[in-house]
N, C-alpha and C positions, 0 to 999 in steps of 0.2 A: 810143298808138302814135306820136305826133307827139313827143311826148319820147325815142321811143328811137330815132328816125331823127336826132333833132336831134341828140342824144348822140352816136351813128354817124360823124355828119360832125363834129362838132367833136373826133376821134378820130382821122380820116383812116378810118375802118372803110367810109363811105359815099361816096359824091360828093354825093346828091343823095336831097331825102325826093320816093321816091315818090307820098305820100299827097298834096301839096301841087297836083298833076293832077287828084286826085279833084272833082268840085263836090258841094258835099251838097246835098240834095234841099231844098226851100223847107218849111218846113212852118206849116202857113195855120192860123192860130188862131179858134176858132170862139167865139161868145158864151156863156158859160154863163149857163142860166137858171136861179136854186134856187129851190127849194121853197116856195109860201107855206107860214105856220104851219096856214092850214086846210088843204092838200097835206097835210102832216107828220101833221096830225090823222086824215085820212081815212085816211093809209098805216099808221099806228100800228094805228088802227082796225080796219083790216081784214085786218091780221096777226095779232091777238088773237084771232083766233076760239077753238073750243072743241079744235080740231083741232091747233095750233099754240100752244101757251099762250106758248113759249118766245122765238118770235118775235117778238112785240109787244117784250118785253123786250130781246132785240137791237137791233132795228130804234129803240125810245127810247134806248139807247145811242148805236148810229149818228150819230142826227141831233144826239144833245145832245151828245157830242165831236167827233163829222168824223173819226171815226178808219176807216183806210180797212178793205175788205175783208179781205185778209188779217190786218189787227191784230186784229179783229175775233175772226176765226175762231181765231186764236192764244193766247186767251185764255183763260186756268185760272182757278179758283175763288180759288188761291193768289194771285191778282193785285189780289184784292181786297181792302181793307182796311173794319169796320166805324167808322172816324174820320172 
């Protein structure tokens, strides 16, 4: 948006970017804390039940790419290759 008020005035189409009034809000950055490998073990773990076969195997995906949720769930068999 801040490009097309800019363009605007350097155009004569505006006087002035409205947006330039706005204050953006702070946003507070929190610590991330990851997984130990025994975390990762007991999470694997306890998705593999008998109930869930399929989960273990996402969930080893998950951690051993870092690919997020949606990549995740996005995924076709076609994506994969046996190399």
């Amino acid at each position: 948006m801040k490009l097309v008020f800019e363009y605007a005035i350097s155009i004569d189409a505006a006087q002035a970017n409205p947006l330039d009034r706005i204050k953006r809000p702070k946003h507070e950055r929190r610590q991330i804390k990851p997984f130990t490998a025994a975390e990762v073990r007991d999470i694997i773990d306890a998705a593999g039940d008998d109930r869930f076969p399929q989960l273990a195997a996402l969930m080893t995906i998950a951690f051993t790419t870092g690919a997020r949720t949606g990549e995740l769930f996005a995924l076709r068999w076609s994506d994969w290759s046996a190399d």
